[in-house]
N, CA, C and O atoms as a DFTB+ gen file, in Angstrom:
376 C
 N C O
     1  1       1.911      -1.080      11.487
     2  2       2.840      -0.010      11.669
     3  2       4.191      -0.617      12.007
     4  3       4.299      -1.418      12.935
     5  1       5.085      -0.290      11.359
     6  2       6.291      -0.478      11.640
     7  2       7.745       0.474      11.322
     8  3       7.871       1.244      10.370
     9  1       8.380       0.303      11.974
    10  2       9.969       1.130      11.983
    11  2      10.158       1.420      10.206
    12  3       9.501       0.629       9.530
    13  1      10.768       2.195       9.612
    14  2      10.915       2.173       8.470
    15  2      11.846       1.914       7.476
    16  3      12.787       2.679       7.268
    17  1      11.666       0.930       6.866
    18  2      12.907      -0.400       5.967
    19  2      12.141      -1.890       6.245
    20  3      12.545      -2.780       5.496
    21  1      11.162      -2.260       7.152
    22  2      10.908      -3.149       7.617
    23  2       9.256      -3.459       6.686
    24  3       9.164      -4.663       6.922
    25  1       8.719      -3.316       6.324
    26  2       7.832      -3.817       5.182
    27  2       7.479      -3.574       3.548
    28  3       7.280      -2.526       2.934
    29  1       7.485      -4.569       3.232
    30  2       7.553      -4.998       1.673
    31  2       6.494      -3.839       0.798
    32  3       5.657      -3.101       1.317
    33  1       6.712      -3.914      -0.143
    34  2       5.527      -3.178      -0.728
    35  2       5.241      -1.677      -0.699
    36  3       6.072      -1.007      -0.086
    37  1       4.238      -1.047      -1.239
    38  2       4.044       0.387      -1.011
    39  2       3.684       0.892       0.393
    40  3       2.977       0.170       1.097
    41  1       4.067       1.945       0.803
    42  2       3.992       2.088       1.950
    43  2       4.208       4.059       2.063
    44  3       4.849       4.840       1.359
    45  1       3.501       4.223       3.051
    46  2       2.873       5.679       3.613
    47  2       4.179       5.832       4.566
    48  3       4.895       4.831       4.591
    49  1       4.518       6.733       5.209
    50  2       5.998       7.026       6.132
    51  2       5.325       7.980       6.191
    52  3       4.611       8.605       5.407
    53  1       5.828       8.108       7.978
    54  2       5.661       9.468       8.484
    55  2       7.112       9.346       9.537
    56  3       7.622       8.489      10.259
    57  1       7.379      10.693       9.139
    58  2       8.758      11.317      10.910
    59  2       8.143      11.990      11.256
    60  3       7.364      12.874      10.899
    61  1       8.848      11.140      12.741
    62  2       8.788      12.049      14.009
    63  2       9.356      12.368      15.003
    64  3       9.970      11.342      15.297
    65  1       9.597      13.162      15.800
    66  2      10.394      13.568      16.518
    67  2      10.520      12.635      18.014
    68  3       9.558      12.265      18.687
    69  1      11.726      12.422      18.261
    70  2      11.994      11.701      19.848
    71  2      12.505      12.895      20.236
    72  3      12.586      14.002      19.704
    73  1      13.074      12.097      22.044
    74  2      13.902      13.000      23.235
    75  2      14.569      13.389      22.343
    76  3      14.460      14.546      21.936
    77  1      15.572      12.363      21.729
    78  2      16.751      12.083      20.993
    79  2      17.366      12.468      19.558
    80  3      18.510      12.348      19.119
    81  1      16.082      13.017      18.942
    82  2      16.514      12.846      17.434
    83  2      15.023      12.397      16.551
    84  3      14.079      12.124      17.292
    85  1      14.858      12.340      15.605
    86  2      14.035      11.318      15.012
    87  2      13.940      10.259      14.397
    88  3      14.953       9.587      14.202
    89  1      12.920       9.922      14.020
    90  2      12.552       8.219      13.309
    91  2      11.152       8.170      12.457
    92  3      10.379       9.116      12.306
    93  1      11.043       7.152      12.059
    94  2      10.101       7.196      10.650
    95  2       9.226       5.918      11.122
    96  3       9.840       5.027      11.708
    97  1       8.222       5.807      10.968
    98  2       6.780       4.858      10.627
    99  2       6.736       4.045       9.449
   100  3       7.489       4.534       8.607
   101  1       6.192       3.051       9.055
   102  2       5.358       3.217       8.092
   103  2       4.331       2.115       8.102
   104  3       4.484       1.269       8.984
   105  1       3.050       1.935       7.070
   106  2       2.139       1.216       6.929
   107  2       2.144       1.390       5.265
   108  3       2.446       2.237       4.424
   109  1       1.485      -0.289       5.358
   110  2       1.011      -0.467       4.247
   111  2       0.088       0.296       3.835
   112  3      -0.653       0.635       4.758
   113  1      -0.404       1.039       2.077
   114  2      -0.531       2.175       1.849
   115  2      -2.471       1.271       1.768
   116  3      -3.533       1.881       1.889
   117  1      -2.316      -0.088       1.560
   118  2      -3.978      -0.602       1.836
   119  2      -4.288      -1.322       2.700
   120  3      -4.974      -2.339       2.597
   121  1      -3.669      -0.731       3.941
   122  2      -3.712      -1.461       5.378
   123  2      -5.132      -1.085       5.949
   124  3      -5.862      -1.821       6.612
   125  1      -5.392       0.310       5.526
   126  2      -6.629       0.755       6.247
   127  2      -7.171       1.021       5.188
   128  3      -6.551       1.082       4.126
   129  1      -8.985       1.312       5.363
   130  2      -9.245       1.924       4.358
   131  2     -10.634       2.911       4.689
   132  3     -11.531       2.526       5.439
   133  1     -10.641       3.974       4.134
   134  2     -11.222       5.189       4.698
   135  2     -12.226       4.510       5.396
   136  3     -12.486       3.329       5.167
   137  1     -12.873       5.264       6.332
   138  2     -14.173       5.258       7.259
   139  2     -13.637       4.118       8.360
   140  3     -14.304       4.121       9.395
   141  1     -12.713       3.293       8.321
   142  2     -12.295       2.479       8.963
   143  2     -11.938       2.709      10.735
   144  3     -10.903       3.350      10.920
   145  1     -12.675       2.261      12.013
   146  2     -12.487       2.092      12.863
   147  2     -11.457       1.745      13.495
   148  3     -11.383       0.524      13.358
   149  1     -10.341       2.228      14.310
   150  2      -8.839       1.701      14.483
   151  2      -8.847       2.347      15.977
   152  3      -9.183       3.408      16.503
   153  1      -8.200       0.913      16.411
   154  2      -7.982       1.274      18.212
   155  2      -6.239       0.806      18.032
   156  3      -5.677      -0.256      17.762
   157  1      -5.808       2.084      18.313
   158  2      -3.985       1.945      18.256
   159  2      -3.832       1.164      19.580
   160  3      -4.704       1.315      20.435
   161  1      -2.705       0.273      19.832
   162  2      -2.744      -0.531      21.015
   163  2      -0.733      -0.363      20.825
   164  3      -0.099      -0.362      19.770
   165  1      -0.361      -0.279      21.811
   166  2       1.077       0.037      22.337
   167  2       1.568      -0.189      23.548
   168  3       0.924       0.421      24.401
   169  1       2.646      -0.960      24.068
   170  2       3.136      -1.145      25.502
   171  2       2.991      -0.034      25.806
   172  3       1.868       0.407      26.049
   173  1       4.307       0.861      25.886
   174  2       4.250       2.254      26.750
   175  2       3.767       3.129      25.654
   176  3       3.623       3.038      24.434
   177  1       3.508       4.327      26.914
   178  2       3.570       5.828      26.260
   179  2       4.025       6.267      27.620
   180  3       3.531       6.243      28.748
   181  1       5.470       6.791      26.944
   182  2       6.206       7.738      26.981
   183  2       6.448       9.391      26.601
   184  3       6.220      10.174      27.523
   185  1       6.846       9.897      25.441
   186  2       6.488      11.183      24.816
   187  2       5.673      11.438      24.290
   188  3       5.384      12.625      24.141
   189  1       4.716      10.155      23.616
   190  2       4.126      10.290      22.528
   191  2       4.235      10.382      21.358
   192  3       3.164      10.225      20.773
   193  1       5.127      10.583      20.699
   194  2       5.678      10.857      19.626
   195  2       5.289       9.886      18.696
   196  3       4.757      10.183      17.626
   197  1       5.520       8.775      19.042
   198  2       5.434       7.295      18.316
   199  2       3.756       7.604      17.862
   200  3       3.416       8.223      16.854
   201  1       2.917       7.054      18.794
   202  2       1.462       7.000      18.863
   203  2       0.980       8.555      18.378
   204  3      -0.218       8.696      18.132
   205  1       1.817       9.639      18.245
   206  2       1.033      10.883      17.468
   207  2       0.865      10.419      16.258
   208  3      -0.183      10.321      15.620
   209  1       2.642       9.950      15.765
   210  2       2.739       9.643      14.480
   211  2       1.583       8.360      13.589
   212  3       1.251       8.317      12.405
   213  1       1.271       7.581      14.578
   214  2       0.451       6.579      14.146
   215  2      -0.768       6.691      13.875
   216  3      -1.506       6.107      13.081
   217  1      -0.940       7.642      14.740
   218  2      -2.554       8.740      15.143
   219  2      -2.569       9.341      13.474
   220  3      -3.574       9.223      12.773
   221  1      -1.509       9.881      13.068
   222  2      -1.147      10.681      11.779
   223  2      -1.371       9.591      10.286
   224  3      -1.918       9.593       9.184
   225  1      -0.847       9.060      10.835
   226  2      -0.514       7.791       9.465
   227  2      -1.922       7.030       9.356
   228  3      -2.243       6.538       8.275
   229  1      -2.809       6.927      10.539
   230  2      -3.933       6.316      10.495
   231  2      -5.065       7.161       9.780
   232  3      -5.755       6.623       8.914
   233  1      -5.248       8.419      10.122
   234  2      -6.011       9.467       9.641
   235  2      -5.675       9.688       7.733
   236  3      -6.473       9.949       6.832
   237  1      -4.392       9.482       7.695
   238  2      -4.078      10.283       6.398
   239  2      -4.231       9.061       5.218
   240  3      -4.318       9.407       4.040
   241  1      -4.254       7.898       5.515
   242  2      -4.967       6.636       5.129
   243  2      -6.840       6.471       4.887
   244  3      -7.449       5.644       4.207
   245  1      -7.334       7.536       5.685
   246  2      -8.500       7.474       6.271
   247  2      -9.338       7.231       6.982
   248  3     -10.496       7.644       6.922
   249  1      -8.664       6.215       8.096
   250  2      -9.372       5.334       8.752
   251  2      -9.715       6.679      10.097
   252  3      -9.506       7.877       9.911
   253  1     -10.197       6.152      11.231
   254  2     -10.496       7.193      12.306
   255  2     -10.100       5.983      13.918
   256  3     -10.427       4.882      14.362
   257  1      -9.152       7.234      14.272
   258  2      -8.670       6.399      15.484
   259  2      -9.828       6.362      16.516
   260  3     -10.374       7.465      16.518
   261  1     -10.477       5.402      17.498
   262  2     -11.360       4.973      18.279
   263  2     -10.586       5.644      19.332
   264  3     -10.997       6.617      19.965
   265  1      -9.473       5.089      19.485
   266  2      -8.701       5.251      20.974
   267  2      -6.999       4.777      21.248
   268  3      -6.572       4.044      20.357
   269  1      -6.531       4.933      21.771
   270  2      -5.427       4.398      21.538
   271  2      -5.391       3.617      23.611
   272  3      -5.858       4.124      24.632
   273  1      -4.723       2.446      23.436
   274  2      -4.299       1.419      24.572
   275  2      -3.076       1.702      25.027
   276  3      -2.296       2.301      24.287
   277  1      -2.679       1.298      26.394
   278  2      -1.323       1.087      26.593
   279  2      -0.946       0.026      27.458
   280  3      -2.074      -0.460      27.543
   281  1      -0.427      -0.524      27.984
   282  2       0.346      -1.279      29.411
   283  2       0.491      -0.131      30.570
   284  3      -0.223       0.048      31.556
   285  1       1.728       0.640      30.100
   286  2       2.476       1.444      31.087
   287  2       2.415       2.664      30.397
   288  3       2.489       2.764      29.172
   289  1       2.267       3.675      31.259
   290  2       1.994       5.188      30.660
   291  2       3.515       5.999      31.995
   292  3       3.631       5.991      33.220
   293  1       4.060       6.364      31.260
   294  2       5.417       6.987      32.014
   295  2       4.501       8.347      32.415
   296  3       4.853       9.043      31.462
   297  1       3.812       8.979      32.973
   298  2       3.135      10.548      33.170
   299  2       3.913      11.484      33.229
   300  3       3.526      12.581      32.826
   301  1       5.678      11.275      33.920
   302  2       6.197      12.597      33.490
   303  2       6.681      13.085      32.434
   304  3       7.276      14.130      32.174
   305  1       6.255      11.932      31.677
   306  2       7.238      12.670      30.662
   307  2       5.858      12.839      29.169
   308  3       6.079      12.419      28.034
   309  1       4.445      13.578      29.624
   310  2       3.566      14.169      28.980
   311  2       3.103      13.433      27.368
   312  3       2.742      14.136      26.424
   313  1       3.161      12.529      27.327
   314  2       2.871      12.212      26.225
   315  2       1.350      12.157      26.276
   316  3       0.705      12.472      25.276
   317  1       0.797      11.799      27.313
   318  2      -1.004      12.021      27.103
   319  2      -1.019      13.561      26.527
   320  3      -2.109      14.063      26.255
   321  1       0.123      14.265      26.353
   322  2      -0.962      15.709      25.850
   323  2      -0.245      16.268      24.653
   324  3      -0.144      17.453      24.333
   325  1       0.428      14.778      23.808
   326  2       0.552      14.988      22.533
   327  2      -1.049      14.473      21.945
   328  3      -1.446      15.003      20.907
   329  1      -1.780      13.621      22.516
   330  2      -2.485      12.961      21.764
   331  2      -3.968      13.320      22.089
   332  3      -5.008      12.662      22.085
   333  1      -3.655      14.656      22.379
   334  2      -5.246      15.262      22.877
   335  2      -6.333      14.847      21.594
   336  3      -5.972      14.438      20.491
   337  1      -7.598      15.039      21.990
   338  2      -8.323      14.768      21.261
   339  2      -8.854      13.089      20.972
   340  3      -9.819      12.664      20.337
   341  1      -7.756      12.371      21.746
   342  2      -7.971      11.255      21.426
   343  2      -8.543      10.382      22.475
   344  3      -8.347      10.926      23.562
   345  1      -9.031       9.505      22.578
   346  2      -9.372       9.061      23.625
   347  2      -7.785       7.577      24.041
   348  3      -7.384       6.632      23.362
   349  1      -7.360       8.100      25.416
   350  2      -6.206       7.095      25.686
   351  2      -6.400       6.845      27.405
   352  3      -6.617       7.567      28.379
   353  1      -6.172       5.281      27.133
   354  2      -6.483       4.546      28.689
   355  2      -5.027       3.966      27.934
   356  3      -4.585       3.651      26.830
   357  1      -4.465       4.117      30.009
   358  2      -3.026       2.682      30.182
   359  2      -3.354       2.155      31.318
   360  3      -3.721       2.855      32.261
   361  1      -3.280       1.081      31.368
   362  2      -3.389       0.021      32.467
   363  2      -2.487       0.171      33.609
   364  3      -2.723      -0.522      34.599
   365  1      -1.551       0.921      33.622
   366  2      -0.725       1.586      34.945
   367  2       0.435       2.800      34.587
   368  3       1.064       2.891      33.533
   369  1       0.474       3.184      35.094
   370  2       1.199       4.500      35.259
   371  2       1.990       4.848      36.103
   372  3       1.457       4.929      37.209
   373  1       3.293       5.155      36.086
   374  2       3.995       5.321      36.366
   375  2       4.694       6.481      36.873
   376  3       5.861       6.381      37.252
């Protein structure tokens, strides 16, 4: 997964919304491949936004998110309840 302009080749894009404005994803379009097991791993969560979108881009590829990781989880600012349904542990919280 990366910012979008930043990898070669065919590629899947998804936007999404920040505090601020939005921004775009993308993955290689045979990065995953259906039935595929995927544990999203990310420093923070913050809004969520980022990790919905990845949650999005991972599914629509086919694969099935396990769980998603973090470092630091900011709690006020709700991003655990963009990503309901999912299973998400952060190693501290803030």
């Amino acid at each position: 997964m990366r910012k979008a302009g930043k990898l070669p080749w065919a590629v899947v894009r998804e936007e999404y919304s920040l505090e601020y404005g939005s921004d775009k994803l993308e993955i290689h379009r045979d990065a995953i491949h259906p039935g595929e097991r995927i544990l999203v791993i990310d420093d923070v969560l913050a809004t969520g936004g980022t990790a919905a979108a990845t949650c999005r881009l991972v599914e629509a590829l086919g694969g099935v998110v396990v769980g998603l990781g973090f470092l630091l989880e900011i709690e006020a600012l709700g991003g655990r309840e963009r990503l309901k349904g999912h299973l998400v542990e952060s190693l501290a919280t803030y």
